[in-house]
VOKOLPA-119444 format. One record per atom (N, C-alpha, C): residue in one letter; y, z, x. Coordinates in nm, 3 decimals. Each point is the difference from the previous one (the first is absolute). Layout:
! residues N
{res = a py = Y pz = Z px = X} $
...
! end
This chain:
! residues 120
{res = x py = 14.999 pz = 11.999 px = 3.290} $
{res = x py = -0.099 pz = -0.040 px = 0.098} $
{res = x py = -0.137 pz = 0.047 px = -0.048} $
{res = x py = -0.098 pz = -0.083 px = 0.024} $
{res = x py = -0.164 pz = 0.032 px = -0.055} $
{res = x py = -0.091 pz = -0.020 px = 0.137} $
{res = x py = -0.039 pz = 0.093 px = 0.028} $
{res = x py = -0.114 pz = -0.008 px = 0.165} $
{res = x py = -0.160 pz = -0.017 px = -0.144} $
{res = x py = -0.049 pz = -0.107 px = 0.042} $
{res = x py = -0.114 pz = -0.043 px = 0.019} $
{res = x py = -0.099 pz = 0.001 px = 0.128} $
{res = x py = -0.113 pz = 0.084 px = 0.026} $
{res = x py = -0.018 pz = -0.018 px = 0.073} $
{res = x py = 0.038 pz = -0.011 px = 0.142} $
{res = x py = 0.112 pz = 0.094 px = 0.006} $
{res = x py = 0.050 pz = 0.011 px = 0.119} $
{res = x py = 0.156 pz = -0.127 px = 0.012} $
{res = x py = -0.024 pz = -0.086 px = -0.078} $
{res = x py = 0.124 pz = -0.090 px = 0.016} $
{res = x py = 0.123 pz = 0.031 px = -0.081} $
{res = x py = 0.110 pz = 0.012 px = 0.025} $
{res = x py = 0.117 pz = -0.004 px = -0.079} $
{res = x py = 0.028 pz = -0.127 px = -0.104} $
{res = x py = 0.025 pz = 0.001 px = -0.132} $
{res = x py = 0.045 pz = -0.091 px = -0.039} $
{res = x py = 0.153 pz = 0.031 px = -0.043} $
{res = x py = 0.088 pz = -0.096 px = -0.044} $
{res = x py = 0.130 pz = 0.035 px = 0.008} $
{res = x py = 0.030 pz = -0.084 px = -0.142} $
{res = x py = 0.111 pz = 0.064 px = -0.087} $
{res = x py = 0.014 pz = -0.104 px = -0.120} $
{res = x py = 0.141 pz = -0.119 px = 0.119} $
{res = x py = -0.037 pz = -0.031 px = -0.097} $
{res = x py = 0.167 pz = -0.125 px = 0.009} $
{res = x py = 0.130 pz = 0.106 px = 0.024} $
{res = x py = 0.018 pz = 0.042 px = -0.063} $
{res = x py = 0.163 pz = 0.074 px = 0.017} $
{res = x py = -0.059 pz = 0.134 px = 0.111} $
{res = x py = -0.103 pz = 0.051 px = -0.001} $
{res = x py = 0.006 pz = 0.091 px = 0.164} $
{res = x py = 0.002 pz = -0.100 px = 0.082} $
{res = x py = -0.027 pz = -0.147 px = 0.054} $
{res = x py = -0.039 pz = -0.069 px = 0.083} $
{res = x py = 0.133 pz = -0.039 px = 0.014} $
{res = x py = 0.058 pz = -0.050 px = -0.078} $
{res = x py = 0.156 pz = -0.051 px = 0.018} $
{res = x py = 0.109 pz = 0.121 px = 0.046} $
{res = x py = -0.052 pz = 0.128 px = -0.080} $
{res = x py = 0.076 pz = 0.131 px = 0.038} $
{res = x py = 0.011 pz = 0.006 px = 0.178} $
{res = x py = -0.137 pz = -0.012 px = 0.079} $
{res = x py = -0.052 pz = 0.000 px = 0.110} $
{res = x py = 0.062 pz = -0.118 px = 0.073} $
{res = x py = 0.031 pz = -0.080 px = -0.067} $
{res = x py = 0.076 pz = -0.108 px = 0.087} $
{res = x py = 0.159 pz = 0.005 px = 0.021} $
{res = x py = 0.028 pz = 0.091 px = -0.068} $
{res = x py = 0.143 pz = 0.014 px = -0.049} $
{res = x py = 0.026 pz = 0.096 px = 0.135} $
{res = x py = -0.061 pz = 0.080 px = -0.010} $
{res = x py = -0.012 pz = 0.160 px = 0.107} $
{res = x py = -0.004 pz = -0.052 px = 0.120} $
{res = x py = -0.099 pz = -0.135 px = 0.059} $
{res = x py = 0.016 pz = -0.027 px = 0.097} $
{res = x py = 0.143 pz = -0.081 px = 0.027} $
{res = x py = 0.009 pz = -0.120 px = -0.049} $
{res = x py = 0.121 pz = -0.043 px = 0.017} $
{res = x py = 0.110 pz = 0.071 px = 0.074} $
{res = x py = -0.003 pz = 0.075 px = -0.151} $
{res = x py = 0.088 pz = 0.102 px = 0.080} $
{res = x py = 0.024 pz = 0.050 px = 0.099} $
{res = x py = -0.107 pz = 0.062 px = 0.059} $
{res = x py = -0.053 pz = 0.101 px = 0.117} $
{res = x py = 0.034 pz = -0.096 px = 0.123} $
{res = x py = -0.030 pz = -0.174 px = -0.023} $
{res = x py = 0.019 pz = -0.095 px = 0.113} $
{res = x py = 0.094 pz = -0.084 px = -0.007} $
{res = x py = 0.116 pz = 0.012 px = -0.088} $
{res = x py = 0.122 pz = -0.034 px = -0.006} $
{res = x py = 0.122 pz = 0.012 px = -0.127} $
{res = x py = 0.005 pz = 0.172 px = 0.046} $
{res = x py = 0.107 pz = 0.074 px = -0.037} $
{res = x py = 0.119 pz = -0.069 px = -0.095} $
{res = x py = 0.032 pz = -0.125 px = 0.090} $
{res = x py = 0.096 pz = -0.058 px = -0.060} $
{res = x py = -0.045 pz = -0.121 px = -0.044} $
{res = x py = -0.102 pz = -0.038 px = -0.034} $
{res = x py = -0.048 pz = -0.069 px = -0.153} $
{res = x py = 0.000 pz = -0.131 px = 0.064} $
{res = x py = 0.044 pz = -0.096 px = -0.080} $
{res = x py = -0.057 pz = -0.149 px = 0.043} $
{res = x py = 0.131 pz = -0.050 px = 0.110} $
{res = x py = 0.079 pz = 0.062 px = 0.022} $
{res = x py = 0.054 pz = -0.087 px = 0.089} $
{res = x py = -0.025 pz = 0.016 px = 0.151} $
{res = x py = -0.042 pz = 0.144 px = -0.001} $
{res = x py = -0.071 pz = 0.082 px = 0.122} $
{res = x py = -0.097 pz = -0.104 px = 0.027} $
{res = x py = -0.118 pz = -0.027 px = -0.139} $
{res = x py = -0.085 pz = -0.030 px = 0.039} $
{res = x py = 0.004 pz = -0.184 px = 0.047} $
{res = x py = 0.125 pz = -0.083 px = -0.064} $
{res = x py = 0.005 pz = -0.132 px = 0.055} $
{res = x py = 0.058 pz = 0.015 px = 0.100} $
{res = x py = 0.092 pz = 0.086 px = 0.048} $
{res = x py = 0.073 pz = -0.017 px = 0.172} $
{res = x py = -0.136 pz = 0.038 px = 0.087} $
{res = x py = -0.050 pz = 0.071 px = -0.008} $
{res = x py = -0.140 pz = 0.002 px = 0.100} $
{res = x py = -0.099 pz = -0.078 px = -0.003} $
{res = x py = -0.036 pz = -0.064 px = -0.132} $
{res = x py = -0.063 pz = -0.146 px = 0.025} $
{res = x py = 0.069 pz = -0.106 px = 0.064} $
{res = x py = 0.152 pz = -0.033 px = 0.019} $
{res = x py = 0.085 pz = -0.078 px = -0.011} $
{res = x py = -0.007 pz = 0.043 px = 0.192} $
{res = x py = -0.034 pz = 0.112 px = 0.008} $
{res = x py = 0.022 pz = 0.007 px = 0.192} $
{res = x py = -0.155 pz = -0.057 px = 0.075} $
{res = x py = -0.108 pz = 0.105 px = -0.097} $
{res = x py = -0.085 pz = -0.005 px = 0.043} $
{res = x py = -0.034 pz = -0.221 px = 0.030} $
{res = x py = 0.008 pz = -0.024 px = -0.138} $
{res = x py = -0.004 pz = -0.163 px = 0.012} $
{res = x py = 0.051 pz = -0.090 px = 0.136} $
{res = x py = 0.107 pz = 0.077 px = 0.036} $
{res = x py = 0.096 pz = -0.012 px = 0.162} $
{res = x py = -0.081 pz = 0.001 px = 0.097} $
{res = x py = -0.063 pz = 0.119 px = -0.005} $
{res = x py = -0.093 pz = 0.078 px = 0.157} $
{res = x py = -0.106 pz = -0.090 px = -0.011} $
{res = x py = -0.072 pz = -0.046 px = -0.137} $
{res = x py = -0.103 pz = -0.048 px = 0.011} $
{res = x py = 0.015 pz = -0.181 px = -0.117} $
{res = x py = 0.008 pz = -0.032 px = 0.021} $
{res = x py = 0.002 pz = -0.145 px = -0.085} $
{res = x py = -0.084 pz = -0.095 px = -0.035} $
{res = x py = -0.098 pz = 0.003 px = 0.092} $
{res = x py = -0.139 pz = -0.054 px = 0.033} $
{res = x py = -0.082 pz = 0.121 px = -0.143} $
{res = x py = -0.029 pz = 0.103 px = 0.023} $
{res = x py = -0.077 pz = 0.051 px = -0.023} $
{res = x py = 0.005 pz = 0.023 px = -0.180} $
{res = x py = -0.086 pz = 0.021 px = -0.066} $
{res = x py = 0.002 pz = 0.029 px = -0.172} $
{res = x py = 0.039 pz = 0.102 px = -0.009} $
{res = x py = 0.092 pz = -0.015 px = -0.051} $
{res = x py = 0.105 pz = 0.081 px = -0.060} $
{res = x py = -0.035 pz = 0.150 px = -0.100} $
{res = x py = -0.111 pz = -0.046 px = -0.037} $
{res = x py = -0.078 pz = 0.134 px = -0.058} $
{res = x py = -0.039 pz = 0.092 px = 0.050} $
{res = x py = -0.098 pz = -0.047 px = 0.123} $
{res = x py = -0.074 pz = 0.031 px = 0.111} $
{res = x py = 0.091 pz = 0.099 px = 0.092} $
{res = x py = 0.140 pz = -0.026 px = -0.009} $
{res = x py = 0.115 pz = 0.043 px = 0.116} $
{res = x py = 0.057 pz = 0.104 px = -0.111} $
{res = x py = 0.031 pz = -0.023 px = -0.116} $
{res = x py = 0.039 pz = 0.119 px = -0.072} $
{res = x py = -0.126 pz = 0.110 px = -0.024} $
{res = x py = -0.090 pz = -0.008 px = -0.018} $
{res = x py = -0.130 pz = 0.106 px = -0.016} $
{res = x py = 0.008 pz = 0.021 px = 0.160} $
{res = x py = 0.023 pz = -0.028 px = 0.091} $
{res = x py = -0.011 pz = 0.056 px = 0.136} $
{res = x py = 0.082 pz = 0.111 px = 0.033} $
{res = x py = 0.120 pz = -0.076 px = -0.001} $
{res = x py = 0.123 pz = 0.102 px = -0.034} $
{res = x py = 0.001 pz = 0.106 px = -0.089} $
{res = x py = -0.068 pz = -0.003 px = -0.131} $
{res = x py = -0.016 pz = 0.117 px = -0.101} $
{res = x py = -0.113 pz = 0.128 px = 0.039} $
{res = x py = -0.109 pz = -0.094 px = 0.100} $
{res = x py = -0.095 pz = 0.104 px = 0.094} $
{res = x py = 0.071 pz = 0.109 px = 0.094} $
{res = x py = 0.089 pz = -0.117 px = 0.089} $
{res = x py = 0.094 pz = 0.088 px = 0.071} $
{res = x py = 0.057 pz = 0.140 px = -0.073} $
{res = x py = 0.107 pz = -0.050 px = -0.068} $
{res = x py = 0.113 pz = 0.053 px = -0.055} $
{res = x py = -0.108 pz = 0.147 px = -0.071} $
{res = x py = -0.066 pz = -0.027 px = -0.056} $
{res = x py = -0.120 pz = 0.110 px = -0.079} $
{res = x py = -0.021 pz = 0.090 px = 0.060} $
{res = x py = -0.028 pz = -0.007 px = 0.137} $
{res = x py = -0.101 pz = 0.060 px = 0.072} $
{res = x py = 0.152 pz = 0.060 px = 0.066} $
{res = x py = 0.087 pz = -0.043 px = 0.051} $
{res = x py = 0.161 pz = 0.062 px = 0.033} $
{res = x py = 0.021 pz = 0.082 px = -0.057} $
{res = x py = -0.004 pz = 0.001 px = -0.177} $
{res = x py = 0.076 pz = 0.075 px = -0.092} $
{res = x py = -0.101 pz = 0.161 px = 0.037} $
{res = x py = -0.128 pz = -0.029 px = 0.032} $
{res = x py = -0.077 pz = 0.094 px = 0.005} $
{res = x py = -0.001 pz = 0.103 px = 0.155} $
{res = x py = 0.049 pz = -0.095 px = 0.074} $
{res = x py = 0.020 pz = 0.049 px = 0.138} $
{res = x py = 0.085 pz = -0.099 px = 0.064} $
{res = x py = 0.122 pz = 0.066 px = 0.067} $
{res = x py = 0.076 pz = -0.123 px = 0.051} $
{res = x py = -0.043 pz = 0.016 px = 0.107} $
{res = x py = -0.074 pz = 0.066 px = 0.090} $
{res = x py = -0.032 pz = 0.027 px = 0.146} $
{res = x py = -0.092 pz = -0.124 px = 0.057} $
{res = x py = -0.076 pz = -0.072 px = -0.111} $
{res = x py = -0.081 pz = -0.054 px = 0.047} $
{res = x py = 0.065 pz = -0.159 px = 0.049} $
{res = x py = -0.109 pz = -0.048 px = 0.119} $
{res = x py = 0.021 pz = -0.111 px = 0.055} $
{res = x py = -0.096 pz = -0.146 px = -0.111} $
{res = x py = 0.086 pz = -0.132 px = 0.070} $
{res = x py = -0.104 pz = -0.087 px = -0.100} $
{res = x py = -0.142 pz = 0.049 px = 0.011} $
{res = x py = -0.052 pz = -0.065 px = 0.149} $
{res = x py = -0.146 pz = 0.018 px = -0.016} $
{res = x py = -0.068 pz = 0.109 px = -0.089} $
{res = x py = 0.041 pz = 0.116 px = 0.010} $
{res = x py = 0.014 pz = 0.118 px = -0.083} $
{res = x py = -0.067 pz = 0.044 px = -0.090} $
{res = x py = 0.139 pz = -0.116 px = -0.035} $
{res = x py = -0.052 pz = -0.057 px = -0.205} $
{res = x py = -0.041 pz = -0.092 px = -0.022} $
{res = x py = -0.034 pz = -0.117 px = 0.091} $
{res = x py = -0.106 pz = -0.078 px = -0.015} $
{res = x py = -0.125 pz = 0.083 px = 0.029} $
{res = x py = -0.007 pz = 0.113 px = 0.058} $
{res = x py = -0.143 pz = 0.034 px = -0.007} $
{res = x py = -0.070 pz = 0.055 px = -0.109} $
{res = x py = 0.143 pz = 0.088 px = -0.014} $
{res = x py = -0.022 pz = 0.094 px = -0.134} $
{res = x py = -0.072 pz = -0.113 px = -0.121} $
{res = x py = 0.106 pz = -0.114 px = 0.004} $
{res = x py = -0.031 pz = -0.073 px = -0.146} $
{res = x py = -0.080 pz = -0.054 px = 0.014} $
{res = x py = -0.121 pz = 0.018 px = 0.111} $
{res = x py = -0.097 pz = -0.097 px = 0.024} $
{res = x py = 0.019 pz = -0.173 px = -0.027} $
{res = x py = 0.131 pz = -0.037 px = 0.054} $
{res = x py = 0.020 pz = -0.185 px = -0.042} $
{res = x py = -0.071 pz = 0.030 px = 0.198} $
{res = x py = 0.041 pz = -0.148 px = 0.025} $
{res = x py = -0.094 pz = -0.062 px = 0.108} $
{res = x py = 0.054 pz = -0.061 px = 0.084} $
{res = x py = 0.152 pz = 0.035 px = -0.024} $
{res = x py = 0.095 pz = -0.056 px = 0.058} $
{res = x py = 0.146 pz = -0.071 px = -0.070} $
{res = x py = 0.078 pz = -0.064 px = 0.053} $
{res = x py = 0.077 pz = -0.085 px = -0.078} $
{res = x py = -0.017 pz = -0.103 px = -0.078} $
{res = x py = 0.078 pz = -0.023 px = -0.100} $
{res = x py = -0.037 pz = -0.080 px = -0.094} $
{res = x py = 0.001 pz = -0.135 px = 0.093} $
{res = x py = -0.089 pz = -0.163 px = -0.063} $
{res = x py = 0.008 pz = -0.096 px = 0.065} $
{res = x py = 0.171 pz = -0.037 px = 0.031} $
{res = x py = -0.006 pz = -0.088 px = 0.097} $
{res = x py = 0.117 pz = -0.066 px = 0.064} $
{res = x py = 0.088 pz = 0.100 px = 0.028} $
{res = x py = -0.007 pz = 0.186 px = -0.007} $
{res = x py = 0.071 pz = 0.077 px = 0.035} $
{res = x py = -0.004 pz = 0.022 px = 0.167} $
{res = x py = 0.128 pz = -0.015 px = 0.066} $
{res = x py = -0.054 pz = 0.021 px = 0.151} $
{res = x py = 0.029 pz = 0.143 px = 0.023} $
{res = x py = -0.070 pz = 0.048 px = 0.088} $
{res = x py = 0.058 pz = 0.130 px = 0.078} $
{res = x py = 0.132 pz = 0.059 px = -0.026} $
{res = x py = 0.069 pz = -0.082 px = 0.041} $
{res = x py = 0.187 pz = 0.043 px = -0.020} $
{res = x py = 0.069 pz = -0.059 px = -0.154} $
{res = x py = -0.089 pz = -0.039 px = -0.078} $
{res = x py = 0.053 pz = 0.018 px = -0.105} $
{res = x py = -0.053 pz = 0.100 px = -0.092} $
{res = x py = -0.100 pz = 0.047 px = 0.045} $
{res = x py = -0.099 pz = 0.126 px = -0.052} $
{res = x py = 0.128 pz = 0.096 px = 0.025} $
{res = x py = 0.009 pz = -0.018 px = 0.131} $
{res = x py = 0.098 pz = 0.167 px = 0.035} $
{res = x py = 0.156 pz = -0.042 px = -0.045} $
{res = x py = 0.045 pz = -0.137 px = -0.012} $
{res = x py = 0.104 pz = 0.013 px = -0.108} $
{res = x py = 0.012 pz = 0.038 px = -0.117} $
{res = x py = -0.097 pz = -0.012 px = -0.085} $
{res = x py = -0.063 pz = 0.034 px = -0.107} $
{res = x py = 0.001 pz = 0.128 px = -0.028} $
{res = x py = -0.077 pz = 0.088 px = 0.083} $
{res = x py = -0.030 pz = 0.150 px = 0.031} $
{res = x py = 0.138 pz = 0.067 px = 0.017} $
{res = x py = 0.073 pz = -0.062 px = 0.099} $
{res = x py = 0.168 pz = 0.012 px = 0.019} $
{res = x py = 0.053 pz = -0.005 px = -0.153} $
{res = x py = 0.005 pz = -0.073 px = -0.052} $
{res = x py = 0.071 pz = 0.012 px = -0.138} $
{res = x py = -0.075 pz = 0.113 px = -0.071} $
{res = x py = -0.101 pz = 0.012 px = 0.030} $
{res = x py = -0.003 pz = 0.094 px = -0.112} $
{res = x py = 0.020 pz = 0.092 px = 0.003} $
{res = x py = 0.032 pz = 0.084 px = 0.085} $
{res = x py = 0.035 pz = 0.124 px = 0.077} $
{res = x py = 0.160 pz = 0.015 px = -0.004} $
{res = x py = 0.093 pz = -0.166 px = 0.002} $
{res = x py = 0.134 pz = 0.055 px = -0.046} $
{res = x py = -0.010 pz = 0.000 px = -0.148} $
{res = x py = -0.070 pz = -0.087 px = -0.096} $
{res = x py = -0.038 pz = 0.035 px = -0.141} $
{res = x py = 0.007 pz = 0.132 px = -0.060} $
{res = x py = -0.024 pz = 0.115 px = 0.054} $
{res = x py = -0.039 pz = 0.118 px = 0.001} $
{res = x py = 0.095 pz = 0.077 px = 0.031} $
{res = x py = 0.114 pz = -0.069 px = 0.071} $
{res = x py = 0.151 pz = 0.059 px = -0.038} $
{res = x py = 0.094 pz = -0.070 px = -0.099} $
{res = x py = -0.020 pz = -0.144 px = -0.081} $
{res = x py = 0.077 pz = -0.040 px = -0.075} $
{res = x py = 0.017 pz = 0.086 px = -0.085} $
{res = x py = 0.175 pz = -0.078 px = -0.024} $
{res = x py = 0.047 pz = 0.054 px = -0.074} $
{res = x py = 0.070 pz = -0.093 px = -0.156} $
{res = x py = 0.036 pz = -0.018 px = -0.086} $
{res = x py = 0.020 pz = -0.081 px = -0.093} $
{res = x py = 0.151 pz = -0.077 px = 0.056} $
{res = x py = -0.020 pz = 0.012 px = 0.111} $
{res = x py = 0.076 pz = -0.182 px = 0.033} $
{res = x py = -0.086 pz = -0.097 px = 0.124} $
{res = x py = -0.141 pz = 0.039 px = -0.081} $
{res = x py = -0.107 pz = -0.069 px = 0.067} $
{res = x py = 0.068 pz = -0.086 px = 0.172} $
{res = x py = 0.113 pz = 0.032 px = 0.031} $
{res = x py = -0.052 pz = -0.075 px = 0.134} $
{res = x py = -0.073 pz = 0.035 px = 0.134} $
{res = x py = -0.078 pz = -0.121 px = -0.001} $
{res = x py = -0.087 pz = -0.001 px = 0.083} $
{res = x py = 0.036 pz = -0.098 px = 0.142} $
{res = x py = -0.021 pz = 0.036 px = 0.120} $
{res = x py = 0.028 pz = -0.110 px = 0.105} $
{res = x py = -0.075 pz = -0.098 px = -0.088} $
{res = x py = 0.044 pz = -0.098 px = 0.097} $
{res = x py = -0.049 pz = -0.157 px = 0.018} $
{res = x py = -0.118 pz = 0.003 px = 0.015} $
{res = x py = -0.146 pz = -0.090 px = -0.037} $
{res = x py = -0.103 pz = -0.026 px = 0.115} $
{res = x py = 0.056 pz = 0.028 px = 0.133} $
{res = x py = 0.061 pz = -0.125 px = 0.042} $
{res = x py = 0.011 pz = 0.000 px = 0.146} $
{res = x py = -0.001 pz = 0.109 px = 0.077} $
{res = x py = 0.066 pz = 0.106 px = -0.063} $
{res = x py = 0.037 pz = 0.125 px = 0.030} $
{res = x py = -0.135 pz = 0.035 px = 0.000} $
{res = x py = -0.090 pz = 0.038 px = -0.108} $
{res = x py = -0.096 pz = 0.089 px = 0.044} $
{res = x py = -0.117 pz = -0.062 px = 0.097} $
{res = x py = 0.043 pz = -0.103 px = 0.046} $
{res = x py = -0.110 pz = -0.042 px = 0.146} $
{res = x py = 0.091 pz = 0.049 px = 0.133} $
{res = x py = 0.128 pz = 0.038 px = -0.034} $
{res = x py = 0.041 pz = 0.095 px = 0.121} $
{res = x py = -0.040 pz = 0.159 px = 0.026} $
! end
């Protein structure tokens, strides 16, 4: 790493190193962790971009790993976003929020309820 002026620069292999660490840190159990939770989240929300709903969820889940005490609004405040992502409603926000909080007990036989389930 080289600070210029106050900025960090990063080579290629710390930057990829740094991506590796997170991954990790946000799904333990590697890519299949990470397609069954796109594969739900896509459920709760179908309308909405799919990117948009996984970086939401990764806000959540972040801010969990750091404190599980906290509520959404919480960590929407903390993360300064502005609310839910577009076409996200209310109760799929807190389905959303719901998953991620049982996320945080998986275990490597990734199951997860249903959508349906987490709007109960």
């Amino acid at each position: 790493m080289i600070n210029i002026l106050g900025f960090n620069f990063y080579t290629a292999e710390e930057r990829r190193a740094q991506d590796a660490a997170y991954a990790a840190r946000m799904f333990p159990f590697g890519d299949p962790q990470k397609q069954k939770i796109s594969g739900i989240l896509k459920e709760i929300c179908p309308a909405a971009d799919q990117k948009n709903l996984l970086f939401f969820y990764l806000v959540l889940k972040q801010a969990l790993l750091e404190d599980s005490g906290l509520t959404m609004t919480q960590i929407l405040k903390k993360s300064r976003m502005r609310g839910l992502p577009p076409k996200v409603t209310p109760e799929m926000g807190e389905a959303i929020f719901h998953l991620c909080l049982l996320d945080l007990d998986c275990d490597e036989s990734l199951s997860y309820p249903s959508a349906a389930d987490l709007f109960s």
